[in-house]
N, C-alpha and C positions, 0 to 999 in steps of 0.2 A: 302378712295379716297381723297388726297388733293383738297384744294378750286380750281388751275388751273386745276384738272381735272375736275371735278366739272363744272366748267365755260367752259369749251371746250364741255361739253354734252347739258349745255345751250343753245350756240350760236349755234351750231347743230341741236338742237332744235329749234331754230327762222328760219334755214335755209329752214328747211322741213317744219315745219307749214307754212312760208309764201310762199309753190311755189317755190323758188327761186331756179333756173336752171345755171348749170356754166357759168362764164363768167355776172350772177347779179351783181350789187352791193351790197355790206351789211353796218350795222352800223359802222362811225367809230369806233376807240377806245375810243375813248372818251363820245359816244352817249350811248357803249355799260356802259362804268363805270357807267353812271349817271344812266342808267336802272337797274342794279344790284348792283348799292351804294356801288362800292367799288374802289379801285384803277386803275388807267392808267394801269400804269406797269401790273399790276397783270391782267388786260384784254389784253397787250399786250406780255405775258408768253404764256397766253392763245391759241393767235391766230398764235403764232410763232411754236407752237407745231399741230392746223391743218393745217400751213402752209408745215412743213416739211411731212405731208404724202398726200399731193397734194389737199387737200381737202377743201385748203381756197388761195389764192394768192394776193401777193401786188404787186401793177403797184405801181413806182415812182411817185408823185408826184399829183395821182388820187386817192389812197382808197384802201380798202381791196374789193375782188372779189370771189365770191364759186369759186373755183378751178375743174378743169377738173375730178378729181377722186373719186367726192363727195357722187356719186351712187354707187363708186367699191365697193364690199368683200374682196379683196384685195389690204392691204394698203401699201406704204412704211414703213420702221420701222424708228419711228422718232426720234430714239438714237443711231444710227449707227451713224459711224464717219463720219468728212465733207468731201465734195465732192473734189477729186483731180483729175487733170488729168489723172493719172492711173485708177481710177475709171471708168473714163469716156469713156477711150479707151476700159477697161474690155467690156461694154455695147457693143462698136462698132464691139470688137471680137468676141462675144459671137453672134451678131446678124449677123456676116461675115460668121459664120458657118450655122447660120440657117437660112437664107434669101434666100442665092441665091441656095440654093434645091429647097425651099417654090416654089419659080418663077418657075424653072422648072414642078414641077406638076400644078401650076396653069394653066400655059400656058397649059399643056393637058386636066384639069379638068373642066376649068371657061366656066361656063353657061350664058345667056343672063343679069340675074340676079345681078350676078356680074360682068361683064362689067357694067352695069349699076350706082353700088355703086364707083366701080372703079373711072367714071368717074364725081362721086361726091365729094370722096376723094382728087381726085388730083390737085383740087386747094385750097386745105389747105396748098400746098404749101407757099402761096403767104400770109397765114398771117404772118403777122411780129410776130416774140416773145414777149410774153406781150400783145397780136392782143387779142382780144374775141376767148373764148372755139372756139372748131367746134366739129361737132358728130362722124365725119366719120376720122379716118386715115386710110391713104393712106396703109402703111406696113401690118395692122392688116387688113384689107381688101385684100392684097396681098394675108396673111394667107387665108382669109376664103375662095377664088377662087379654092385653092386647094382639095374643097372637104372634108377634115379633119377636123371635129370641135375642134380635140384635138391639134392640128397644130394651128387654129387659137388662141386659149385660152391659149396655150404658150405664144405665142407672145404678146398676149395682155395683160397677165399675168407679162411676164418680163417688156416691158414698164412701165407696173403699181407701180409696186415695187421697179422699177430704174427711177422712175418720175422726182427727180430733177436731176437725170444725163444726161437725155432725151431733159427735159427742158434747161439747158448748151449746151447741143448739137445742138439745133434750134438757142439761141443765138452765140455760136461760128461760128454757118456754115452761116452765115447772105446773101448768095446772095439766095433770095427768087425768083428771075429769072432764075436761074440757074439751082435750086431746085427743080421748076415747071417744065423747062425741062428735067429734070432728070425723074420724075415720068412721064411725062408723054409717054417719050420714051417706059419706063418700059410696060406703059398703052396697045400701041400701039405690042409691043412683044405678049404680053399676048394674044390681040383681034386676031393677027393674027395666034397665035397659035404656034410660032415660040420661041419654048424652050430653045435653046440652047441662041437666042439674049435676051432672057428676064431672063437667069441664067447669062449671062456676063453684060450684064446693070446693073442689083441689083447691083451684083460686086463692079465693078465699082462706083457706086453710092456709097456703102459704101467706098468702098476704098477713095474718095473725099472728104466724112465726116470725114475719118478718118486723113486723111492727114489736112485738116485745123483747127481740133483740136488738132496735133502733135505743129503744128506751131504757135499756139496761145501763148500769156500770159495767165497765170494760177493760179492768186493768190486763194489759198484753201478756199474755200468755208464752212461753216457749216450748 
């Protein structure tokens, strides 16, 4: 095991001893070198490698942060090539096929229960990209209405693995009012049971996502 792997089981290490829950803050890079007595760089190797499987995140200008995927089994692979816009539409396709079925059996399925998470999910909308973690999304909560635990563990599954495509795609789709009506329409299909409007809203919804990611600039990412 080289020294940066090494040191990414470290800092993993301070993660979970201290508690810290996504969206904490953690040591900078530099608080980290002086504790392990060894270089910047070689602490910022480190964190560039749990950054790319979602499990550590940098805000500009603020710090490193535990990242949303800290608790998964399933990680992104942190040596897959960078992210491009083809990439990122792949995620929008892939989840254009499996979304708007989802909707329809939720809308037959969904229990009190879930309306309930539903309507806790759906203002994760409105955080901005780069906002603090949330617990609840909105999609994988779609999944679980369905009745299906293997439906929702897809879902939540692909997000996981396609994290920083996911994460591009909240920054590309930036109207966070827009977004919030968007799911919550969805919300509203579902409660009422009315499957066919809550299999064309998903739709739709994707299809919005996917169109303002068409139309972006897209310098590649790694």
């Amino acid at each position: 095991m080289s020294l940066s792997d090494r040191l990414t089981e470290s800092i993993l290490g301070i993660i979970r001893e201290g508690g810290l829950r996504p969206g904490d803050a953690i040591p900078s890079a530099r608080e980290l070198a002086k504790r392990f007595a060894i270089t910047t760089p070689t602490v910022r190797e480190a964190l560039r490698k749990l950054e790319a499987t979602g499990a550590v995140e940098f805000r500009h200008g603020s710090g490193t942060y535990v990242g949303p995927t800290i608790n998964n089994v399933v990680l992104a692979n942190p040596h897959r090539p960078p992210i491009t816009k083809e990439s990122v539409l792949q995620l929008i396709d892939a989840r254009l096929v499996i979304e708007p079925a989802v909707a329809v059996q939720s809308a037959t399925a969904r229990q009190p229960e879930n309306l309930e998470r539903l309507e806790a999910a759906v203002t994760n909308a409105l955080v901005p990209p780069g906002g603090p973690a949330f617990a609840l999304n909105f999609h994988v909560e779609l999944a679980a209405a369905a009745g299906n635990p293997l439906l929702q563990e897809v879902l939540a599954s692909l997000l996981k693995v396609r994290v920083r495509e996911q994460q591009r795609i909240r920054t590309l789709y930036d109207n966070r009012e827009r977004d919030h009506e968007e799911h919550q329409a969805i919300l509203e299909a579902i409660r009422s049971q009315d499957a066919p409007a809550a299999e064309r809203l998903t739709r739709e919804h994707l299809g919005n996502i996917r169109r303002a990611v068409e139309a972006a600039d897209f310098p590649e990412l790694s």
